[in-house]
C-alpha positions in Angstrom: 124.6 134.5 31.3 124.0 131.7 33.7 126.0 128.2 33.0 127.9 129.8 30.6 129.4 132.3 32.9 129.7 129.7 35.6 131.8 127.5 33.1 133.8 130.2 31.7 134.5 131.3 34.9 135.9 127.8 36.2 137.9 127.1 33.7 139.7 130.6 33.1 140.3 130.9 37.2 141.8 126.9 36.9 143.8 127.9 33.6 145.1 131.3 35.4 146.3 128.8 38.4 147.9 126.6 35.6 149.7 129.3 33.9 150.9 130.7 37.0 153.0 127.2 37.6 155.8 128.6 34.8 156.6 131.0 37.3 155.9 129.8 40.7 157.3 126.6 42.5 154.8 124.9 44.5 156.4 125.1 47.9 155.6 125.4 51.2 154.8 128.0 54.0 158.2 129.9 54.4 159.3 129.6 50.7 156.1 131.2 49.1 155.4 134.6 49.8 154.6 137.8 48.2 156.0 137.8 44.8 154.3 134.7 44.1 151.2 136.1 45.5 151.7 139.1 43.2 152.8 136.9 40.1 150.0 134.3 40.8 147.4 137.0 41.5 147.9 138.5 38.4 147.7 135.9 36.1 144.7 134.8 37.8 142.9 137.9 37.9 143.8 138.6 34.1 142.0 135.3 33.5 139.1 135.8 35.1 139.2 139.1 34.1 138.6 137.8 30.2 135.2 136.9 31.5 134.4 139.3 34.0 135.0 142.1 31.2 131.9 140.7 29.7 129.2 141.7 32.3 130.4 144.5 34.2 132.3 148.1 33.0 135.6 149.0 34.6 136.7 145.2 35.4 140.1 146.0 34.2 140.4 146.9 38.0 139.8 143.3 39.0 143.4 142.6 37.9 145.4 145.0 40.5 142.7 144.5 42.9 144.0 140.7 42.7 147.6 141.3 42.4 147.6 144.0 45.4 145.3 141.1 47.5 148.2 138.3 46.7 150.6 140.2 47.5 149.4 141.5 50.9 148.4 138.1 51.5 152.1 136.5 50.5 153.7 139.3 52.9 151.4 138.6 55.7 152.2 135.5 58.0 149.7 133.8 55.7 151.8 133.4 52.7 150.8 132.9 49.4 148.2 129.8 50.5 147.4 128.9 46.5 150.7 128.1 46.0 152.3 126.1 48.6 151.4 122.9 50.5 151.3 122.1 54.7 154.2 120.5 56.0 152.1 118.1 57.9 150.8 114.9 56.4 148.4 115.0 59.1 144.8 115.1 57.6 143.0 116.6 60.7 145.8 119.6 60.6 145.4 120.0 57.1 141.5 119.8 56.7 141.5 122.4 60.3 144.1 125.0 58.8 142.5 124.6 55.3 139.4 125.5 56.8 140.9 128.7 59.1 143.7 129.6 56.3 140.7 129.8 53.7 138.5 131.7 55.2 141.3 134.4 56.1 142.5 134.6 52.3 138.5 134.5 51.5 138.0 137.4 53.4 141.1 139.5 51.8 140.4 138.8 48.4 136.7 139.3 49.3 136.9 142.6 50.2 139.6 143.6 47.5 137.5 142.2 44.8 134.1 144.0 46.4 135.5 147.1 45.7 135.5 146.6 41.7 131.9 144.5 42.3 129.9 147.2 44.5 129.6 150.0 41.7 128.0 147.9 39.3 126.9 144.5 41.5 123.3 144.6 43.5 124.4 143.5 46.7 128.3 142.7 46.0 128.6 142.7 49.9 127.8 139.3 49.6 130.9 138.3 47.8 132.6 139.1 51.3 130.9 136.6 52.8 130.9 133.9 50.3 134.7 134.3 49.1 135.9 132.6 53.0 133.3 130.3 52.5 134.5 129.3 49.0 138.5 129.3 49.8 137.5 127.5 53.5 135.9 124.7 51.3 138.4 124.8 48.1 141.4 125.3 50.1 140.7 122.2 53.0 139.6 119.9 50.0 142.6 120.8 47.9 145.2 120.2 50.8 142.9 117.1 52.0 143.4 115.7 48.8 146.7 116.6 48.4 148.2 115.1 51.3 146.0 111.5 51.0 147.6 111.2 48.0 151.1 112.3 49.3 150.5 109.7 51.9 150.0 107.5 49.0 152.6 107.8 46.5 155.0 109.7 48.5 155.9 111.9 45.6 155.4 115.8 46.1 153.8 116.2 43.0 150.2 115.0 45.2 150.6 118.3 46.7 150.1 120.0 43.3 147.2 118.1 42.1 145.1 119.0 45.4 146.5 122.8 44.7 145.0 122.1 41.5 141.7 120.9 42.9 141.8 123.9 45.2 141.9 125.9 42.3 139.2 124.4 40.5 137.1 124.4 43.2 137.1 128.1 44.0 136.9 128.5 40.2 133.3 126.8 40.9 132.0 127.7 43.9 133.4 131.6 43.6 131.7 131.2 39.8 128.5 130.4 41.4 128.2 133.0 43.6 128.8 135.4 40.6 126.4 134.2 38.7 124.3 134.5 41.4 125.0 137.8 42.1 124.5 139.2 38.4 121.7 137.4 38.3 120.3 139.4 41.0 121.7 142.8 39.6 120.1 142.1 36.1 116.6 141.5 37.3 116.5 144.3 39.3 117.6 146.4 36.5 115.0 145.0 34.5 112.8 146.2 37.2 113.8 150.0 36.9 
């Protein structure tokens, strides 16, 4: 387990996010909704899913658990936040809402994805709280980065390299708190 799964992890959650760019146009707020949140969500959690499979039984759930969480959160008011960019090129707004926006999508996907974690996860709970504090962090960074270099180059295409660096980032931070919290369930099964 350990760095391995953390690596794996990253990379298959950034690939998933690249993949999902032949289907969805990085946009913004009005224009990305819930069928890119159920078409990114899927090819996302089928991603990670090729590494969660490894260490816990039933993760083919993972997969609708992430598609149904997209999709709710691309019909909410919220939209389809990994996929579209602020219309500011304010920083303040964009490092603020990144911060808010994150932790409201964090806490969605959190709960969706505890539900395939807390059969088989010693103390999955925790995934509810660290998944807003991942996408807070990932998703301000991302559109902080996005927008400096909009402000930059003037080009659009700034907005999907800090999506990108969203994406990588949760693929991280989210990695580490799985490993973490297998970790934890396999010494306590060692224990028994």
């Amino acid at each position: 387990m350990g760095c391995n799964l953390w690596l794996q992890w990253t990379l298959m959650t950034f690939l998933g996010f690249l993949t999902s760019l032949f289907w969805i146009e990085i946009g913004e707020r009005p224009d990305v909704g819930a069928v890119e949140g159920i078409i990114g969500g899927s090819l996302i959690g089928l991603a990670q899913l090729l590494v969660l499979r490894q260490h816990i039984s039933r993760a083919g759930w993972w997969v609708l658990v992430s598609l149904l969480s997209w999709g709710l959160i691309g019909f909410s008011g919220l939209g389809a936040l990994g996929w579209f960019a602020p219309r500011t090129l304010y920083l303040f707004p964009r490092v603020l809402y990144g911060v808010l926006d994150g932790a409201k999508i964090g806490f969605l996907l959190g709960v969706g994805q505890w539900i395939v974690l807390r059969q088989q996860v010693s103390s999955a709970w925790l995934w509810i709280l660290a998944s807003p504090l991942c996408w807070s962090i990932a998703l301000a960074l991302g559109w902080t980065i996005g927008g400096a270099l909009r402000l930059f180059t003037h080009l659009f295409l700034s907005e999907v390299v800090g999506l990108a660096v969203t994406w990588l980032a949760v693929g991280v931070l989210t990695g580490i708190t799985l490993m973490g919290l297998l970790w934890e369930t396999a010494m306590v099964n060692q224990q028994r």
